[in-house]
VOBA-1610 file (N, C-alpha, C; in pm, whole numbers, padded with zeros to 5 digits, always signed):
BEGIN
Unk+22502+08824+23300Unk+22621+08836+23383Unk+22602+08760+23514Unk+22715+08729+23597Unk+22710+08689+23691Unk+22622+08723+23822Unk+22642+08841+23794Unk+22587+08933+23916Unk+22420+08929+23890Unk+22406+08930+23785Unk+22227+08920+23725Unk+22219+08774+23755Unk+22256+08698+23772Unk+22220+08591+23803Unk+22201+08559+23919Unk+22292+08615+24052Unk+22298+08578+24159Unk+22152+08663+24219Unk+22174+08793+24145Unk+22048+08832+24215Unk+21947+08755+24170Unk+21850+08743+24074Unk+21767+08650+24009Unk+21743+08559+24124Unk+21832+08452+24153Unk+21844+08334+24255Unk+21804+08403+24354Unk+21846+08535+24420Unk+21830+08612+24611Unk+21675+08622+24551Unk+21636+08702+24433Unk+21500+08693+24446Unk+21410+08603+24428Unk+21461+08486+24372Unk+21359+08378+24383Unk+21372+08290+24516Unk+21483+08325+24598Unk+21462+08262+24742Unk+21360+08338+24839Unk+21379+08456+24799Unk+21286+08533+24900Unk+21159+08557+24846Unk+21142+08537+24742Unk+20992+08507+24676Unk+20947+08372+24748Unk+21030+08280+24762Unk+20975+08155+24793Unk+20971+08128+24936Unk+21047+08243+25026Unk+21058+08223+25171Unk+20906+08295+25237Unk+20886+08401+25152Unk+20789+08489+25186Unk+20658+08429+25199Unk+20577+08427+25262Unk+20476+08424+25278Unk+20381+08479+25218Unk+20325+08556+25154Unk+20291+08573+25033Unk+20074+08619+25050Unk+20043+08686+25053Unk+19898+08686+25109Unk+19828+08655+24986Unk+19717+08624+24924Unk+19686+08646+24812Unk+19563+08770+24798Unk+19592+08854+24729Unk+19493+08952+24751Unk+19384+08945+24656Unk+19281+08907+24607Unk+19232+08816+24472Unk+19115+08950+24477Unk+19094+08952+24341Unk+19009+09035+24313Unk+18923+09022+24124Unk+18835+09026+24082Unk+18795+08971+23965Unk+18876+09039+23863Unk+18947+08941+23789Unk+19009+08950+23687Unk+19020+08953+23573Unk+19025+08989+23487Unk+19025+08930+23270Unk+19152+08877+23257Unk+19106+08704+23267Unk+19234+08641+23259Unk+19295+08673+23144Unk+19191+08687+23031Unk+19233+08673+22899Unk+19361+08841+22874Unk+19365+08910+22932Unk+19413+09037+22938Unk+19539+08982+23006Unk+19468+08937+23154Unk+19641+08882+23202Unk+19745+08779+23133Unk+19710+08674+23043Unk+19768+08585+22959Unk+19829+08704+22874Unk+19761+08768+22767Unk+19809+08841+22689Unk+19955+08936+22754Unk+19957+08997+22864Unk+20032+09080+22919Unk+20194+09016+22947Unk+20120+08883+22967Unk+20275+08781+23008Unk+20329+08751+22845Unk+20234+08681+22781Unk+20311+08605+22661Unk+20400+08721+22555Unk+20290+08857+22564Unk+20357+08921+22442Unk+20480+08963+22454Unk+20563+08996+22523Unk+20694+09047+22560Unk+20796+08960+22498Unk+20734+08828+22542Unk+20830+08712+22440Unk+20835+08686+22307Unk+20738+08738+22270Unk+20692+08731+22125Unk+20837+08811+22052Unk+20849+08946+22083Unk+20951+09014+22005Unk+21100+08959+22044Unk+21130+08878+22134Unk+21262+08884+22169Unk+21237+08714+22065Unk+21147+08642+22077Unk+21174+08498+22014Unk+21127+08473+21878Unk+21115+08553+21835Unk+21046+08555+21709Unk+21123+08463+21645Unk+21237+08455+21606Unk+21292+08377+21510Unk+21362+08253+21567Unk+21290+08239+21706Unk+21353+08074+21703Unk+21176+07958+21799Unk+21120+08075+21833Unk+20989+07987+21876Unk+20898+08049+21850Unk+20785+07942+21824Unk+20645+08013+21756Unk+20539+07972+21852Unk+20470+08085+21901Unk+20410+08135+22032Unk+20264+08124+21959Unk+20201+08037+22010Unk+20040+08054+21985Unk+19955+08123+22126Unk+19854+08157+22066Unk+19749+08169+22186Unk+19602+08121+22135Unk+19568+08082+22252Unk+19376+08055+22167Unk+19339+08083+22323Unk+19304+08189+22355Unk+19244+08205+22442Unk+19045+08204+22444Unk+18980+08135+22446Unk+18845+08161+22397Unk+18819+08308+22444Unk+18716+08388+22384Unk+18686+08515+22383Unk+18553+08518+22522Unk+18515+08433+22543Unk+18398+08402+22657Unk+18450+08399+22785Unk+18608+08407+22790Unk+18626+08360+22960Unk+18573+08453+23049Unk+18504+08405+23124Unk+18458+08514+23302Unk+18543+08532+23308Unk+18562+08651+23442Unk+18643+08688+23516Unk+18710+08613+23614Unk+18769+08623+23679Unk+18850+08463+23755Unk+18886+08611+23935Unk+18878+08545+23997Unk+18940+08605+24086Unk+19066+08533+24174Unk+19144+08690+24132Unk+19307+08655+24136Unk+19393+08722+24189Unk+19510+08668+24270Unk+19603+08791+24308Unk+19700+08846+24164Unk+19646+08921+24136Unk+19724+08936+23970Unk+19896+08954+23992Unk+19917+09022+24084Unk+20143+09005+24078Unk+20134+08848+24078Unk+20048+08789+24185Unk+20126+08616+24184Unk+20055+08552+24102Unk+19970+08535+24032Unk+19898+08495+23948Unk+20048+08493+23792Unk+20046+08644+23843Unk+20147+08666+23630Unk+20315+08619+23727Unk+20333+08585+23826Unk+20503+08524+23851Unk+20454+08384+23831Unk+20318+08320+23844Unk+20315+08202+23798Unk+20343+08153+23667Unk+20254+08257+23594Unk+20222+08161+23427Unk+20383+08221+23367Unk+20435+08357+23427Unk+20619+08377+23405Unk+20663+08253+23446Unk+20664+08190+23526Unk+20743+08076+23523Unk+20763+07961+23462Unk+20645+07955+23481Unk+20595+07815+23417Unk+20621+07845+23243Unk+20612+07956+23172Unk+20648+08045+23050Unk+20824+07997+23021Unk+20869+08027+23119Unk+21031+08036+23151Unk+21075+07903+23171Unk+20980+07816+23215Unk+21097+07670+23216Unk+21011+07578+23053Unk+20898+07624+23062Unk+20900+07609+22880Unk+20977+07631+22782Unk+21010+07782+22815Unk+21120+07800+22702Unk+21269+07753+22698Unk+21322+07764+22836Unk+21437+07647+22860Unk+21447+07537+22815Unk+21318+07502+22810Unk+21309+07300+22766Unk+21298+07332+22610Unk+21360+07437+22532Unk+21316+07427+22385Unk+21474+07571+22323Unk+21563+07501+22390Unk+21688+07599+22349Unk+21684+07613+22179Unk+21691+07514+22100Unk+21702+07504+21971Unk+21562+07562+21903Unk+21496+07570+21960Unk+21328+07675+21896Unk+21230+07571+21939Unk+21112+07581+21878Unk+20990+07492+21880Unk+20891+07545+21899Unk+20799+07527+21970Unk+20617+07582+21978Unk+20582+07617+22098Unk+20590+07724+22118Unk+20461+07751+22302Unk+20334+07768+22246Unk+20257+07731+22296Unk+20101+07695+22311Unk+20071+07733+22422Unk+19986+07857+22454Unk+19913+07890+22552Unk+19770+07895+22516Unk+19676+07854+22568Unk+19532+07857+22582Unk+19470+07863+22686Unk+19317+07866+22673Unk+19235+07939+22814Unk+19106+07901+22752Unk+19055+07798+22849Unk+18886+07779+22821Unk+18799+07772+22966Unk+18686+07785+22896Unk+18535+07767+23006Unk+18558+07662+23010Unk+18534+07569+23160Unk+18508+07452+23158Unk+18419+07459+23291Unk+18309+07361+23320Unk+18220+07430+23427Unk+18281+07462+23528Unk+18223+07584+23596Unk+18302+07612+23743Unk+18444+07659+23736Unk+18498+07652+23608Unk+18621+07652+23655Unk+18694+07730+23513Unk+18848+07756+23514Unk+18864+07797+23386Unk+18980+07760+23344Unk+19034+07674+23233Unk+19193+07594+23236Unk+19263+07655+23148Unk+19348+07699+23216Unk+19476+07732+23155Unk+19626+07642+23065Unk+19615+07627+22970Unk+19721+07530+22942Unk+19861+07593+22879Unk+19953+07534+22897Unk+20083+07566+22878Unk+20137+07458+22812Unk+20173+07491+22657Unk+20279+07347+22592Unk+20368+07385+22572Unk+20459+07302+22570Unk+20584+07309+22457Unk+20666+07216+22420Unk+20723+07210+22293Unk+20767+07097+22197Unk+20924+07097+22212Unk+20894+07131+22351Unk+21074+07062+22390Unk+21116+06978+22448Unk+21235+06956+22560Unk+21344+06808+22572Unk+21227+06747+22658Unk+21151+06776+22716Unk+21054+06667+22792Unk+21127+06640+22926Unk+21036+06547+23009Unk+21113+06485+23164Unk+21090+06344+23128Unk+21161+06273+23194Unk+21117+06165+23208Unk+21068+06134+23387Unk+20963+06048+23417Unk+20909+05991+23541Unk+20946+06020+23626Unk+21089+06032+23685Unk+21172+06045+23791Unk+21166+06201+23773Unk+21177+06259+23740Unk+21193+06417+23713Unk+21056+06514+23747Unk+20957+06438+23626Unk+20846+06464+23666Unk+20779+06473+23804Unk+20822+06332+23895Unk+20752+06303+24020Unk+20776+06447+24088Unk+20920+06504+24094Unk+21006+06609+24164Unk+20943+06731+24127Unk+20906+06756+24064Unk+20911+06870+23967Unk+20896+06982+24025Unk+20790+06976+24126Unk+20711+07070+24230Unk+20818+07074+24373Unk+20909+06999+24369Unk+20991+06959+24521Unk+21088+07094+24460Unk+21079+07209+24616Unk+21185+07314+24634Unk+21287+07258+24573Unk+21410+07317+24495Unk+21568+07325+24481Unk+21562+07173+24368Unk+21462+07115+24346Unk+21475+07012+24225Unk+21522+07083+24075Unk+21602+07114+24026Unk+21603+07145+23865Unk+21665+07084+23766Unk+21628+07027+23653Unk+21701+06991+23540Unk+21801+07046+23495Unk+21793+07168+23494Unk+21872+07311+23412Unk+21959+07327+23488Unk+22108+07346+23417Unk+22185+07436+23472Unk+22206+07541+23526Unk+22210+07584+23668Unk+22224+07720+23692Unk+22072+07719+23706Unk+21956+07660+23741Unk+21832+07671+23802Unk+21818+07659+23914Unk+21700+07712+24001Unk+21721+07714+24137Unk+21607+07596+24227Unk+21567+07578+24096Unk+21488+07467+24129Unk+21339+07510+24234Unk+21337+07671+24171Unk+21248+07719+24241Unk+21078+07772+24140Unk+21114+07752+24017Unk+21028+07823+23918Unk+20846+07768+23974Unk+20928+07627+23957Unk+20756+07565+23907Unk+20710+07527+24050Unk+20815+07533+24220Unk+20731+07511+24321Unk+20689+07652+24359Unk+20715+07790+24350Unk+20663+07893+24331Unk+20536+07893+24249Unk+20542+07858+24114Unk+20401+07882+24061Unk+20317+07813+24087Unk+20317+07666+24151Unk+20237+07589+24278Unk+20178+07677+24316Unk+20274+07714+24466Unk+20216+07776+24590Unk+20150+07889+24535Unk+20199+07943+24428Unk+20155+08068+24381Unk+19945+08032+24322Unk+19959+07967+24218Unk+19835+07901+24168Unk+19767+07844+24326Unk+19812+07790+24427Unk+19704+07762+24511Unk+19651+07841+24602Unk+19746+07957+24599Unk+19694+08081+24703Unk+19575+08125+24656Unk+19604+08105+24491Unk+19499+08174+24433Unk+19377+08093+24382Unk+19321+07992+24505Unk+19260+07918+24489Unk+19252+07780+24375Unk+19347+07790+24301Unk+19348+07709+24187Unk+19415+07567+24203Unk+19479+07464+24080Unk+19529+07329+24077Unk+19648+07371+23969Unk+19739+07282+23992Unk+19903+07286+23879Unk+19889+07145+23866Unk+19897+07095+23736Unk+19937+06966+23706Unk+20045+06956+23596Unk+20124+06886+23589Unk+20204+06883+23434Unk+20199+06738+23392Unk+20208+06756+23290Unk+20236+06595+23202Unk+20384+06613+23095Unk+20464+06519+23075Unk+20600+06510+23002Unk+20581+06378+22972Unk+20631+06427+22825Unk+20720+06303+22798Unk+20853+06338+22735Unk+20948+06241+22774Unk+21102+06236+22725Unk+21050+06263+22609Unk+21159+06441+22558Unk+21169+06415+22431Unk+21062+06493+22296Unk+20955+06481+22393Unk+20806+06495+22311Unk+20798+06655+22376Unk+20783+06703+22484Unk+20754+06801+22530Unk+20675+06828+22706Unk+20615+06936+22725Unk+20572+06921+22799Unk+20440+07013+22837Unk+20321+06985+22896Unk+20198+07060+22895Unk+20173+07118+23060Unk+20175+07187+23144Unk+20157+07253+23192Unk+19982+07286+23216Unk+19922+07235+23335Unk+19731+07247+23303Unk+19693+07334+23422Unk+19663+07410+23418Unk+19634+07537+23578Unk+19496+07596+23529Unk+19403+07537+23668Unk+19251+07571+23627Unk+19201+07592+23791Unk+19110+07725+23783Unk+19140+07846+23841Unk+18952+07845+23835Unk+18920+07813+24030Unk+18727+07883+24020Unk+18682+07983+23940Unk+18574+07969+23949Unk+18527+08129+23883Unk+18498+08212+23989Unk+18443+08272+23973Unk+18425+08339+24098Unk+18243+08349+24110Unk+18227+08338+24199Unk+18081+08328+24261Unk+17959+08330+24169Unk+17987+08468+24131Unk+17885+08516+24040Unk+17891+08459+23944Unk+17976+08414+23837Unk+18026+08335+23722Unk+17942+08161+23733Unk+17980+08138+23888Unk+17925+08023+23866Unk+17781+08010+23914Unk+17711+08099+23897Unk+17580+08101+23917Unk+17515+08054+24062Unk+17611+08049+24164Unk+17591+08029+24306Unk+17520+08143+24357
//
């Protein structure tokens, strides 16, 4: 409805006006991935097919877990937008030294160059009725929490989503 929408938008402005502390504390990413993706699972069952490969080895990550899970929600949410007619989400999670990468696919409309460059710029959106706030939120969000956002697109082909996140102290043998 209308009204669900407008609010949606008041709260993603004031999500994005806010200042935001990150309160980070050691995490099981692999628990937090699981918590976001499965919810989608029952509502999309019959038009997208949701993988996970999370490796079973990941450390603990230290994280503000509310902004941590409005990130990979977002970044979740303009995946599935870019794939109205169905297709594939791909979420995964590996060790990589020092660090731990998170990836996000999906086998939908893609950006092309010009789109891409923006992607992260406040109030930029492809989508109708977007606020152009998803993916510079899960930015700021991923860097509070010490981490990197990169995406790659292509027109057409889809798009991958790469967020890789320190370990935390002890993990990395410091």
């Amino acid at each position: 409805s209308q009204v669900r929408l407008l609010r949606q938008i008041a709260a993603e402005f004031s999500a994005f006006a806010s200042s935001p502390t990150a309160h980070r504390v050691p995490t099981p990413l692999a628990d937090l991935i699981h918590d976001v993706v499965s919810p989608y699972r029952t509502g999309l069952a019959d038009r997208i097919r949701i993988t996970e490969a999370v490796s079973s080895d990941l450390p603990l990550v230290n994280l503000d877990r509310t902004l941590f899970l409005r990130a990979l929600t977002n970044v979740i949410e303009n995946a599935l937008h870019a794939m109205p007619s169905g297709g594939t989400l791909a979420v995964s999670a590996e060790r990589l030294d020092g660090r731990v990468r998170l990836t996000v696919s999906d086998t939908g409309d893609g950006m092309d160059a010009e789109a891409l460059e923006r992607v992260f710029e406040p109030y930029f959106s492809t989508k109708t009725g977007g606020t152009g706030l998803g993916l510079p939120i899960a930015k700021r969000n991923v860097e509070l929490n010490g981490g990197t956002i990169a995406l790659e697109s292509r027109k057409g082909t889809g798009t991958t989503v790469t967020i890789e996140l320190p370990l935390t102290e002890r993990d990395r043998g410091v």
